[in-house]
C-alpha positions as CSV (number, residue, x, y, z in Angstrom):
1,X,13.1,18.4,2.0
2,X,10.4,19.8,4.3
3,X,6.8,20.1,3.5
4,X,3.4,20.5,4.2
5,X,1.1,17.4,3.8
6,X,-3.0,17.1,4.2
7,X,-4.9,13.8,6.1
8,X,-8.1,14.1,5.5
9,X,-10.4,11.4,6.4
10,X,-13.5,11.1,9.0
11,X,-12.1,7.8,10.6
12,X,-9.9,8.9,13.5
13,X,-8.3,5.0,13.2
14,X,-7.7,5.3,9.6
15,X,-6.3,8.9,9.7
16,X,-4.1,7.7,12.1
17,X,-3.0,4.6,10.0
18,X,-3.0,6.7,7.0
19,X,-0.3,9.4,8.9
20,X,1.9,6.7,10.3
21,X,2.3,5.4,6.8
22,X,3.5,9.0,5.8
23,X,4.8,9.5,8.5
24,X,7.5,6.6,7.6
25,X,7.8,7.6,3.7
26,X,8.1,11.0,4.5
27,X,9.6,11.8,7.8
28,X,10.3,15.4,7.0
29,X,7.0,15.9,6.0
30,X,4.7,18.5,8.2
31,X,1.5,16.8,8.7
32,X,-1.8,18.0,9.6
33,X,-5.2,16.3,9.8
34,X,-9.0,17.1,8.7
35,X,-12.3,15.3,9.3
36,X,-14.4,17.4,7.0
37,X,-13.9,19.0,3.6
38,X,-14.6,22.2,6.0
39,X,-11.2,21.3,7.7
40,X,-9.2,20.9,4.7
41,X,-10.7,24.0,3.1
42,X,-9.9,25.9,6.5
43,X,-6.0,24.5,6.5
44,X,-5.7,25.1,3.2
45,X,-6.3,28.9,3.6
46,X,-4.0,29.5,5.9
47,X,0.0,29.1,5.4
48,X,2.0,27.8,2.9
49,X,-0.2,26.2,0.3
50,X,0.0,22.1,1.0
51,X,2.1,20.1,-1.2
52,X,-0.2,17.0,-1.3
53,X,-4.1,16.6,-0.1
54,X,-4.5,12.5,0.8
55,X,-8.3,12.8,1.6
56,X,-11.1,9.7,1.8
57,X,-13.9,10.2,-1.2
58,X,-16.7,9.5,1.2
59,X,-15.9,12.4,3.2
60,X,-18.4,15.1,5.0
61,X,-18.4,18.1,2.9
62,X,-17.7,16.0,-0.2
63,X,-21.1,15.5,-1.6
64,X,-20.2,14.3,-5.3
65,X,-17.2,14.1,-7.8
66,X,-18.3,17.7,-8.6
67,X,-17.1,19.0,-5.5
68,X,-13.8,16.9,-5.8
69,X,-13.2,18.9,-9.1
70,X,-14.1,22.3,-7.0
71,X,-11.2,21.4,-5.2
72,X,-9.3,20.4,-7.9
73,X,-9.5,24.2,-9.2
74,X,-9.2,25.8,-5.4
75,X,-5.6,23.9,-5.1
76,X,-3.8,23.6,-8.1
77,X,-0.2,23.5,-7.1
78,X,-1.4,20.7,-4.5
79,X,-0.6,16.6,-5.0
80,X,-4.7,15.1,-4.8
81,X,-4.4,11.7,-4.1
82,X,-7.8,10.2,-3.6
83,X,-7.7,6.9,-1.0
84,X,-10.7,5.0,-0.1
85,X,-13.1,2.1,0.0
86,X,-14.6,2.3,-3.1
87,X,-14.0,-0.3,-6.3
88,X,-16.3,0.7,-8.9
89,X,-14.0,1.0,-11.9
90,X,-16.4,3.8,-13.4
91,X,-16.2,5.7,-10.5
92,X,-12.8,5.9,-10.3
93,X,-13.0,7.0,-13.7
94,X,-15.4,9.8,-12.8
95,X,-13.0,10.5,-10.0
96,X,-9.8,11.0,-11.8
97,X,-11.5,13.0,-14.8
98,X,-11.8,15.3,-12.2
99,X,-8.6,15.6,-11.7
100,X,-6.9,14.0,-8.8
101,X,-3.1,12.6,-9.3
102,X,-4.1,9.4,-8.3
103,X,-6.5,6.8,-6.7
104,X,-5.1,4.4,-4.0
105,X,-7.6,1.8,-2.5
106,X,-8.1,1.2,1.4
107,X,-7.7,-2.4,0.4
108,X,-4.0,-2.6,-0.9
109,X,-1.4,-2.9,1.8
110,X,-0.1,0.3,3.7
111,X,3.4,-1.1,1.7
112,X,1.2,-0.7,-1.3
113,X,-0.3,3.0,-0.4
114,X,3.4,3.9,0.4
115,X,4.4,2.9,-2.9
116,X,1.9,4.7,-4.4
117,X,2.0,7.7,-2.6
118,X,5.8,8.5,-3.4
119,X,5.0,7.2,-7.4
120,X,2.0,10.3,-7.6
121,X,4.0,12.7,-5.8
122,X,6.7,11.9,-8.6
123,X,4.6,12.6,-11.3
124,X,3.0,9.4,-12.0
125,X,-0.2,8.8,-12.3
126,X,-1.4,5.6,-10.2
127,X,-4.8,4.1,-9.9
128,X,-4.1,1.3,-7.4
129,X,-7.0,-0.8,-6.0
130,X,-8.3,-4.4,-5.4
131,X,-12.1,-5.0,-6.2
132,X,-13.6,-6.7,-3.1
133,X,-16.3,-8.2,-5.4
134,X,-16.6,-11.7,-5.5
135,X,-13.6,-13.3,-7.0
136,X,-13.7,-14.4,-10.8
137,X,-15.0,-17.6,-12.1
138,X,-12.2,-19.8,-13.7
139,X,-13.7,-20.0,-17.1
140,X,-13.6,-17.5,-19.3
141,X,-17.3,-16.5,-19.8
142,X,-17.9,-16.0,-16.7
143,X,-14.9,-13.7,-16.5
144,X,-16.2,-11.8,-19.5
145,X,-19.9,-11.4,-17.9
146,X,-18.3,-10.2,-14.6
147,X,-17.1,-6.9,-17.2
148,X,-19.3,-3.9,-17.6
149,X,-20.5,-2.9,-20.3
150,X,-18.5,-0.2,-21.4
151,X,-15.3,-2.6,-20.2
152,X,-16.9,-5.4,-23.0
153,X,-16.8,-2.2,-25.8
154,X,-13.4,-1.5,-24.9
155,X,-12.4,-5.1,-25.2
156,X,-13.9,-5.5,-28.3
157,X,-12.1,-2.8,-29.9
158,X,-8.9,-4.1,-28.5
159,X,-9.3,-7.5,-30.2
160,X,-10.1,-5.6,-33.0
161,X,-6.4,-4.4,-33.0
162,X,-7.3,-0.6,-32.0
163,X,-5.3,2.0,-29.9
164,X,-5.9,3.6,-26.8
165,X,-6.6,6.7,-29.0
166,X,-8.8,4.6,-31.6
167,X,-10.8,3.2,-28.9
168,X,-11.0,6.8,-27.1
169,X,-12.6,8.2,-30.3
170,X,-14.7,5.2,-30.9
171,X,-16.3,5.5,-27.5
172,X,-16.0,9.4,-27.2
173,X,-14.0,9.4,-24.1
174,X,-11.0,10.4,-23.1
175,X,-7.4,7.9,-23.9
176,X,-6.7,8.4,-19.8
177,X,-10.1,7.1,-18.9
178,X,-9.9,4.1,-21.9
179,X,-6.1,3.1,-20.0
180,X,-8.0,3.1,-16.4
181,X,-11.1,0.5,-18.5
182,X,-7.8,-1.9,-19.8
183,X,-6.4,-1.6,-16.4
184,X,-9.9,-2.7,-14.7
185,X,-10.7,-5.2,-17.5
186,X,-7.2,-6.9,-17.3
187,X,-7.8,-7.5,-13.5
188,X,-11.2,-8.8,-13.9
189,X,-9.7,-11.2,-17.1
190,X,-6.8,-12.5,-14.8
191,X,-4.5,-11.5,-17.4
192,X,-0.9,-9.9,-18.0
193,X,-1.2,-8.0,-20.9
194,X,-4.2,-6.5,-23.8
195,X,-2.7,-9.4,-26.3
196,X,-4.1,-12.0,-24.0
197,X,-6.8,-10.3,-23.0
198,X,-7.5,-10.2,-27.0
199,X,-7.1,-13.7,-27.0
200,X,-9.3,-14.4,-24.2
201,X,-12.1,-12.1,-26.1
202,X,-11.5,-14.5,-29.2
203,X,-11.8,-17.7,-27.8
204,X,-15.0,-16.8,-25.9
């Protein structure tokens, strides 16, 4: 099935990484290509509306999240998937509050943003990074430390047996942005699953 895809990124080398890798998931796919948020909103205008937007945050035109979730509004019917450099698990929260599909670091392997690309245009919603902070200590304080500090009040709620929803209404946010903190926290911990991640809290 044809359709009409956005690349927009101010990289020429990564644009043409990131439309190669489309390019193979989705060879039907019509693909055009933007260096500013001036481009896309140009493309955008014109035609069929586009079925997914695969732009870079740090992106001429995009000034702040705000103007993300201007865009948001101006293409409703589009796929947002967000890809880029950036690892700070808050603002990838800011960034998908706004309401992108997903969030795909420049990090992962193009295998990886493949993946991920076909999972968000399914419906799911994928946050798919890998911090490119210093890696974690082996003990477990130090794993704990390296949290932030709304990551540490999300943890301690989970030891405390709560729910996404509990903690969500503990910490007056919203369940989605409490399941992107467990995600984060998990990775930082080294661990599988909340229960051990629990456990780890405990012990400390």
């Amino acid at each position: 099935m044809s359709c009409r895809i956005i690349v927009a990124d101010d990289h020429p080398l990564f644009r043409e990484a990131m439309v190669n890798t489309v390019r193979r998931i989705l060879p039907e796919a019509r693909l055009e290509e933007a260096g500013s948020l001036a481009d896309v909103l140009r493309l955008a205008s014109t035609g069929d509306t586009p079925d997914t937007l695969i732009l870079d945050l740090r992106f001429p035109g995009l000034t702040c999240i705000g103007r993300l979730a201007e865009l948001r509004q101006h293409l409703r019917r589009t796929t947002l998937i967000v890809v880029s450099m950036v690892d700070d698990p808050e603002v990838i929260c800011e960034v998908m509050a706004a309401g992108v599909d997903g969030f795909i670091g420049k990090s992962v392997s193009p295998e990886a943003i493949g993946a991920a690309i076909l999972a968000i245009r399914d419906g799911e919603v994928v946050v798919d990074y890998a911090p490119s902070g210093l890696l974690p200590h082996l003990d477990a304080p130090s794993e704990l430390e390296q949290l932030t500090h709304r990551q540490q009040d999300v943890l301690r709620l989970i030891a405390q047996g709560k729910t996404n929803k509990e903690i969500a209404r503990a910490l007056d946010i919203s369940p989605f942005t409490v399941r992107i903190h467990v995600s984060s926290l998990l990775k930082t911990l080294n661990v599988p699953t909340r229960t051990a991640a629990a456990v780890k809290y405990s012990g400390n």
